[in-house]
C-alpha positions in Angstrom: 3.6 30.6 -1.5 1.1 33.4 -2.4 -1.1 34.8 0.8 -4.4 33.6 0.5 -5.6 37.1 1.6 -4.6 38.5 -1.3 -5.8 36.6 -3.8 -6.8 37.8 -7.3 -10.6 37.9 -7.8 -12.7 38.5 -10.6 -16.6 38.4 -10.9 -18.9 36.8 -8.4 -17.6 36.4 -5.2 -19.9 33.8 -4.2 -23.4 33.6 -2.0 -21.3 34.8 1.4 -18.7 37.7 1.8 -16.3 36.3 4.3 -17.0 33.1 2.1 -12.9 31.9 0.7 -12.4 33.0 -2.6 -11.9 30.6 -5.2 -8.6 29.6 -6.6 -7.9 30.5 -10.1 -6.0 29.4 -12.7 -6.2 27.8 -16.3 -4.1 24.8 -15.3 -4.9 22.5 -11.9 -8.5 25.0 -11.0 -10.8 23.8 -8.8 -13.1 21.1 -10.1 -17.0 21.4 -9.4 -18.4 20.0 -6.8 -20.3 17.0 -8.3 -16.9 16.1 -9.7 -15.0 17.1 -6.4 -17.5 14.5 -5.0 -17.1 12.1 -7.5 -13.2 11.9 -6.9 -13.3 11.4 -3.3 -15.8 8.7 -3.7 -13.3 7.0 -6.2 -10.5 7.4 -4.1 -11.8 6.3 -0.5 -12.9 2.7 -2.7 -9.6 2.9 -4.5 -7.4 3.3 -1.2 -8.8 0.4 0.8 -8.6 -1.6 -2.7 -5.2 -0.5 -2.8 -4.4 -1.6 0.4 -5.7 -5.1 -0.1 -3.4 -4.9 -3.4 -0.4 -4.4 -1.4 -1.2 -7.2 0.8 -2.0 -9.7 -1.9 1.1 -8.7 -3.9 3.3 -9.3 -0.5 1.4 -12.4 0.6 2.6 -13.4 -3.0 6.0 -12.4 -2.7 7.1 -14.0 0.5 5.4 -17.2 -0.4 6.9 -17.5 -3.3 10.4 -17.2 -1.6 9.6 -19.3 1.2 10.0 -22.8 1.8 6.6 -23.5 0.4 7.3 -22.2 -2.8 6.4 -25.0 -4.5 3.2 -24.8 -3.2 2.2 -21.6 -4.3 3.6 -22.1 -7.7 1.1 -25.6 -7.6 -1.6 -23.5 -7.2 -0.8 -20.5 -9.9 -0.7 -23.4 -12.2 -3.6 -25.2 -11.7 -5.7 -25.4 -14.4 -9.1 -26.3 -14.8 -12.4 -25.4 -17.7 -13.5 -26.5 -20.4 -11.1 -26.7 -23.1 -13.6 -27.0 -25.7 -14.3 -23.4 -25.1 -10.7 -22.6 -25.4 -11.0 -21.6 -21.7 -9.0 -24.6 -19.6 -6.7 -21.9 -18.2 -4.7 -22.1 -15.4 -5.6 -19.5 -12.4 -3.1 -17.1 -13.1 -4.9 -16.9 -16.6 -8.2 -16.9 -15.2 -7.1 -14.0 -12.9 -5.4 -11.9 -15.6 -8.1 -12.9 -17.9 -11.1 -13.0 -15.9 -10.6 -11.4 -12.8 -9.2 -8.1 -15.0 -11.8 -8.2 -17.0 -13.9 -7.1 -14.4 -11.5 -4.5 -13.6 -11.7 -3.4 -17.6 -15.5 -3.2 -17.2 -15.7 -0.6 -14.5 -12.3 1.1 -16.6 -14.7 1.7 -19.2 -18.0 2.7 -17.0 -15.4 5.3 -15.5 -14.4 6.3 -19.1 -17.2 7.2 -20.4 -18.6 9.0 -17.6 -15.8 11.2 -17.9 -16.0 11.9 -21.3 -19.8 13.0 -20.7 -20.2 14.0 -17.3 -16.8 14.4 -15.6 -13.8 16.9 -16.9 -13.1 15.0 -20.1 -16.6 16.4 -21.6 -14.8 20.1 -21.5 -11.7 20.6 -23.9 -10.5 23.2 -21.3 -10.3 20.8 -18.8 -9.6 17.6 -20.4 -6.5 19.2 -22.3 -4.0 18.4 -19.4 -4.6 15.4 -18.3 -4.6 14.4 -21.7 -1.5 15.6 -22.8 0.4 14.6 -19.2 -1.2 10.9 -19.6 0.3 10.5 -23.7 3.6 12.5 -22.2 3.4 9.8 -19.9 3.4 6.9 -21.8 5.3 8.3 -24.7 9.0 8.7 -22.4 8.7 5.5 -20.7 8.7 3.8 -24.0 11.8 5.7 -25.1 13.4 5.5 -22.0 12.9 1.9 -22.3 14.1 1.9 -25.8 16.9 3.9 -25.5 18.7 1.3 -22.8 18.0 -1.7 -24.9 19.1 -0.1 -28.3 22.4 1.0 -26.5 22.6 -2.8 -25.1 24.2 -5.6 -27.0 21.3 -7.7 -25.0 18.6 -5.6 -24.9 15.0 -6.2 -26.8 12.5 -4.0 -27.8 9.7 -6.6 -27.1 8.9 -5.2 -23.2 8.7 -1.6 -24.7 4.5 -1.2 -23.1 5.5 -2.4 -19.7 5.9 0.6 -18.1 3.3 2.9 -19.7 0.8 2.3 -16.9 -0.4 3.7 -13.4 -1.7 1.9 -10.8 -4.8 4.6 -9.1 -4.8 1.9 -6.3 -1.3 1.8 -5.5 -1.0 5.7 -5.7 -3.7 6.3 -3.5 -3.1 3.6 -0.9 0.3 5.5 -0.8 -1.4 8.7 -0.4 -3.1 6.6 2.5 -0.6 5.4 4.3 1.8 8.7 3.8 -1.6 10.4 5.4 -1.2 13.3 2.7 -4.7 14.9 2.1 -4.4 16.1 -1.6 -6.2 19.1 -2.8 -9.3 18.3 -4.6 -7.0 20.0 -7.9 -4.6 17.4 -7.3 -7.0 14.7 -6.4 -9.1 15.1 -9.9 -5.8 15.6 -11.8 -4.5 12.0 -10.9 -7.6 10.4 -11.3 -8.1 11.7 -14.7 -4.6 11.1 -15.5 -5.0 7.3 -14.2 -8.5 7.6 -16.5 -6.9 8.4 -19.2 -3.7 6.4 -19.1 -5.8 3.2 -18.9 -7.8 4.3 -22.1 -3.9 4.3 -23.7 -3.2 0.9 -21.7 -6.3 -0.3 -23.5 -5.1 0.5 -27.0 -2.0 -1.1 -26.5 -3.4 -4.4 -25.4 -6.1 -4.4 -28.8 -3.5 -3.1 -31.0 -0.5 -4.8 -30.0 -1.2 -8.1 -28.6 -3.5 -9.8 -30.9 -1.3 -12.8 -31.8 -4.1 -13.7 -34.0 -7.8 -12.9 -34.7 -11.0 -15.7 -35.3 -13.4 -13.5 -36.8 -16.3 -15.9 -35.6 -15.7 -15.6 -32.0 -15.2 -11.9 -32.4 -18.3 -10.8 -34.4 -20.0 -13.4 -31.9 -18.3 -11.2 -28.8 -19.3 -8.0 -30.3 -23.2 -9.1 -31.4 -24.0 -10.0 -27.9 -21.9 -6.9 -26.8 -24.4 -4.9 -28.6 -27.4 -6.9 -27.3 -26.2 -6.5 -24.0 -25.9 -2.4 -24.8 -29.5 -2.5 -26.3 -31.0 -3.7 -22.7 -29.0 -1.6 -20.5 -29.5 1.5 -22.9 -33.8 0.4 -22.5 -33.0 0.3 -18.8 -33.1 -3.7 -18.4 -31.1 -3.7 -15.5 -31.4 -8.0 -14.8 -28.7 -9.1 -13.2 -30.1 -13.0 -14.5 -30.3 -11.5 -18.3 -27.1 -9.1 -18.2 -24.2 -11.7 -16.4 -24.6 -14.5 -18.5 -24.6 -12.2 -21.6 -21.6 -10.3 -20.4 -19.8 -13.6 -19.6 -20.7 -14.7 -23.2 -19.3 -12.1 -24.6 -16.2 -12.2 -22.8 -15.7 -16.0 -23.6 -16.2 -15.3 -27.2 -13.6 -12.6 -27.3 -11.4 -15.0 -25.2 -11.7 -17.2 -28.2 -11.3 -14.5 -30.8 -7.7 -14.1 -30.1 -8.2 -10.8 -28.9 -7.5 -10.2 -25.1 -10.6 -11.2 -23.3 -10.6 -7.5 -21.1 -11.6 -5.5 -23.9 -14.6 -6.9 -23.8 -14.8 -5.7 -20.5 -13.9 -2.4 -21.4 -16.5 -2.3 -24.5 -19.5 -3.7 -22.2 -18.7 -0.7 -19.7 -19.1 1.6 -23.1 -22.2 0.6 -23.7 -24.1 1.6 -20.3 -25.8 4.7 -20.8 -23.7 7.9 -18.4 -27.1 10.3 -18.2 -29.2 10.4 -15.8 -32.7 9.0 -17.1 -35.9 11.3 -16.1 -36.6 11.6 -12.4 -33.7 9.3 -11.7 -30.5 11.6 -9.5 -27.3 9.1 -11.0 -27.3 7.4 -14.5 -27.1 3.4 -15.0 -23.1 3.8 -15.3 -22.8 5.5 -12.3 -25.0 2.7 -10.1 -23.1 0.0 -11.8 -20.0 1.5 -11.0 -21.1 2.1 -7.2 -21.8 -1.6 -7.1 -18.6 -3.5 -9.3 -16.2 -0.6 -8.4 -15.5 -2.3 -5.1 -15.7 -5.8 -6.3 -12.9 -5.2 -9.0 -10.8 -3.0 -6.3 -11.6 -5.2 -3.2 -11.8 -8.6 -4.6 -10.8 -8.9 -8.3 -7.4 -6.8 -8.1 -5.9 -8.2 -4.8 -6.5 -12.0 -6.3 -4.9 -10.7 -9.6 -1.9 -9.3 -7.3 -1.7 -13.1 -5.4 -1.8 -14.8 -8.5 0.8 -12.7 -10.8 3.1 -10.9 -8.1 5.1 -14.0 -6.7 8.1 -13.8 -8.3 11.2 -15.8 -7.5 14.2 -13.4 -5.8 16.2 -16.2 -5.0 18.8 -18.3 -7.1 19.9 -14.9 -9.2 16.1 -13.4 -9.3 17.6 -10.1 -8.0 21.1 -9.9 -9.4 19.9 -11.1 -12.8 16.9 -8.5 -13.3 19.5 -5.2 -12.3 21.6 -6.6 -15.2 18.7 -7.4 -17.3 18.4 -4.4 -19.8 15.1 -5.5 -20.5 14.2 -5.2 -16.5 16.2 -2.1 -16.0 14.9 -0.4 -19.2 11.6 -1.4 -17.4 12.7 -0.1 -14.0 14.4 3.3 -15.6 10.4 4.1 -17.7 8.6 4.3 -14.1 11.0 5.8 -11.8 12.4 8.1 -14.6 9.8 8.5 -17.7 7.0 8.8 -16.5 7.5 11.9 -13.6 9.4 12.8 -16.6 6.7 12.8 -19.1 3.9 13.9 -17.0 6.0 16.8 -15.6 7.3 18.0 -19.0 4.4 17.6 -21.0 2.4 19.8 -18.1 4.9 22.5 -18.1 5.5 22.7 -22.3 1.3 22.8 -22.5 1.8 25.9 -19.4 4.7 27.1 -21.8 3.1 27.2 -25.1 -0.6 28.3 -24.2 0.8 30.6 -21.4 -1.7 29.2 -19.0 -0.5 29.3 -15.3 -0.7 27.4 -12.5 -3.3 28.0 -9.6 -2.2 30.2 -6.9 -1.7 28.3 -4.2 0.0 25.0 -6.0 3.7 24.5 -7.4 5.7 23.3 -9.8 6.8 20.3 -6.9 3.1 19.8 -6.5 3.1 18.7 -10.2 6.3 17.0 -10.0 4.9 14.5 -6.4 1.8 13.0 -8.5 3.9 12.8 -11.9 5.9 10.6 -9.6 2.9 8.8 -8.6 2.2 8.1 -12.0 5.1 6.2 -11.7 3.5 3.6 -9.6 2.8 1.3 -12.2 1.4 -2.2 -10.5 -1.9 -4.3 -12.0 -1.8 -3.5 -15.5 1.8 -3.1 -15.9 2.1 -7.1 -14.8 -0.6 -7.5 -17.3 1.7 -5.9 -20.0 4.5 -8.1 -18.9 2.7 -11.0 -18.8 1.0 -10.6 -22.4 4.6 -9.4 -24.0 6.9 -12.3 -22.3 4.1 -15.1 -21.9 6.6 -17.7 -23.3 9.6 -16.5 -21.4 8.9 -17.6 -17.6 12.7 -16.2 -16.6 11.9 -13.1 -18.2 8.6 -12.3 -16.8 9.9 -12.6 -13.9 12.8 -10.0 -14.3 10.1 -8.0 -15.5 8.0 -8.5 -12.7 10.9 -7.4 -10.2 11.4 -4.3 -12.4 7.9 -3.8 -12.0 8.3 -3.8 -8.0 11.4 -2.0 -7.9 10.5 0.7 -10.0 7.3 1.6 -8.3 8.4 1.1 -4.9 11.2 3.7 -5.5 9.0 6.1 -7.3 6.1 5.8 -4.5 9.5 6.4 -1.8 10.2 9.5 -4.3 6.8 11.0 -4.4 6.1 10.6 -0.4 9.4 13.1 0.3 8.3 15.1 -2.5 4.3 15.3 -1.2 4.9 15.0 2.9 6.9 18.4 2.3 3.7 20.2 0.8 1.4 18.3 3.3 0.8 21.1 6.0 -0.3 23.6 2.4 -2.3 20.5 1.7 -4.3 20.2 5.1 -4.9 24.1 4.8 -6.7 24.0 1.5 -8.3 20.6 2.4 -9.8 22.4 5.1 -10.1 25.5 3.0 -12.5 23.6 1.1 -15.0 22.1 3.4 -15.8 25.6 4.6 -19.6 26.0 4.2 -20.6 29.3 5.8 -24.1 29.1 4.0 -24.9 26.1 5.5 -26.2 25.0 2.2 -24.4 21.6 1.8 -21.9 23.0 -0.7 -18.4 24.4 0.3 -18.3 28.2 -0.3 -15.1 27.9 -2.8 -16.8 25.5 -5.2 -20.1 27.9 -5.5 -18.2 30.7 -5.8 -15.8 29.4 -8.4 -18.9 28.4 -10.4 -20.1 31.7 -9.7 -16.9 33.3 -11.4 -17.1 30.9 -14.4 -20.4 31.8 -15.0 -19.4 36.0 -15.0 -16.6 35.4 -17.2 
């Protein structure tokens, strides 16, 4: 690795001279600090949510392979609501439908503050984790297509499961590894997770829409768009805005289309700026209060109600000869490092840009295999593309497991050799000489951008 002593420097050297300088590059830089701050407020909700996802999804898995099995399956299955509604679901539907949808909602607050305020807003920055999160999604799906075209079994119909990453997963494994990321690497796979669930929510408008009751939906969208109109006029009543967000998401239930884009389109509509005299916009507030409901409550139920799948009576042996489940498998563990690494370095190839100083190549190639750690919405895709297929799904499911678990094992060697670098620059980057309540390196990398 480069000295740090001798790093290149170039304009402003920030407001102290001993102060560290900044690390430069074109590909992986240093964030600013509001957005520095930003991640690591994400990530510290997203790693206990993460953790309480792990435990649902095991609580799930052993009791489903106990000898109270029956029970737990007795309880995904009971149903209840008012069927006139179209909404007498069972609560594994209510949790992928409901419970998600809250989940979708702060998916789309995140969204669009990063297409306004965060490193989407800049073409610069949001180039990369662009291109990583459609390199991404692209080789899983022809990973997964290329085992079932070459098998006399194989279907194309599972082709989305493994386009998705799981932020909580990744970072409860970052957690529990006790790797301290960079804030480069820390904004990189939450943008990348950002990103890939804008792709996820494509997939699940475009592709699974069995059918489409234009009442319902113009019904879903009108009171989407009232509920837009008061948030955008700074209405925030909790007694006005639930029940019309609930609406709307029971009318889009009944559209046909998947009840979680409405989630994702009510979290579009809250305004990202800051109003006058006000320090955080309405998006921002919202997300500081459902942010931890979705990854401390409505994940981890999701997990317990869609993760216990059977591994006895053939579960196992029949998903690892399942081309549909190792197809599955084979996109997380192999496509997506794959198509996060490779679309990186051809971007670094073709526009010559390099990487910051004091990062790697393996750096890039630990969170493309965190990317790999596909969990919540992945189940969601299995679910939604094998719904009448309960053996299936549950091949699916295991895929699911095994994949991520060997591509979180894969990215802990890779990122626990890089993890005394990592606590240098951590600490590198809480050095505030100044005293000002700023680290040095982030005023003095603003500093530079502002001479260039």
């Amino acid at each position: 690795m480069p000295d740090p002593s001798r790093r290149e420097s170039r304009g402003s050297t920030g407001p102290h001279p001993s102060a560290p300088q900044p690390r430069r590059s074109r590909l992986l830089g240093l964030p600013s600090w509001p957005q520095a701050q930003h991640v690591a407020g994400i990530l510290r909700d997203e790693t206990v949510g993460g953790i309480l996802l792990l435990a649902g999804a095991l609580i799930a898995l052993i009791w489903a392979n106990s000898p109270w099995r029956e029970s737990y399956h007795s309880l995904v299955e009971t149903s209840f609501g008012p069927g006139s509604l179209h909404l007498h679901l069972s609560l594994e539907q209510w949790a992928a439908d409901g419970l998600l949808a809250i989940f979708f909602f702060v998916v789309g607050l995140e969204l669009k503050r990063e297409f306004l305020l965060g490193d989407l807003r800049s073409v610069s920055r949001a180039v990369l984790p662009v291109v990583a999160a459609v390199g991404g999604m692209v080789t899983p799906v022809l990973i997964y297509l290329l085992v079932n075209t070459v098998s006399a079994d194989g279907s194309s119909t599972g082709w989305a499961v493994p386009t998705a990453t799981d932020i909580a997963f990744a970072v409860a494994v970052l957690a529990i590894i006790g790797t301290h990321l960079p804030a480069a690497l820390r904004s990189f796979l939450l943008t990348l997770a950002v990103v890939d669930d804008l792709l996820a929510i494509a997939i699940i408008a475009l592709f699974f829409t069995d059918h489409l009751s234009p009442g319902p939906a113009l019904a879903s969208l009108a009171l989407i768009v009232v509920f837009g109109l008061l948030v955008n006029r700074s209405v925030p009543r909790w007694w006005l805005l639930v029940p019309l967000a609930v609406a709307a998401w029971a009318f889009m239930h009944a559209s046909g289309i998947h009840a979680t884009i409405a989630g994702v389109l009510l979290g579009f509509t809250v305004p990202a700026r800051p109003g006058p005299g006000e320090q955080a916009g309405m998006s921002e507030r919202f997300e500081h209060f459902w942010r931890p409901v979705s990854a401390g409550v409505a994940v981890p139920l999701f997990a317990l109600m869609a993760a216990g799948v059977s591994l006895l009576e053939g579960g196992i042996g029949g998903a690892f000869t399942d081309p549909i489940a190792i197809g599955v498998a084979l996109g997380l563990l192999l496509g997506k490092p794959t198509g996060v690494l490779g679309s990186t370095w051809l971007l670094a190839r073709f526009t010559r840009a390099e990487l910051d100083s004091e990062l790697s190549w393996w750096d890039v190639f630990g969170v493309a295999l965190l990317a790999g750690v596909g969990f919540t919405v992945c189940l969601l895709l299995g679910e939604l593309a094998f719904d009448d297929d309960a053996g299936q799904a549950n091949h699916v499911k295991i895929a699911i497991f095994a994949g991520s678990v060997a591509a979180a094992m894969f990215a802990t060697i890779v990122l626990r050799a890089r993890n005394r670098v990592y606590r240098r620059l951590a600490a590198e980057e809480t050095v505030d000489l100044d005293a000002d309540g700023i680290p040095d390196i982030y005023q003095a990398s603003e500093a530079d951008q502002r001479g260039r």
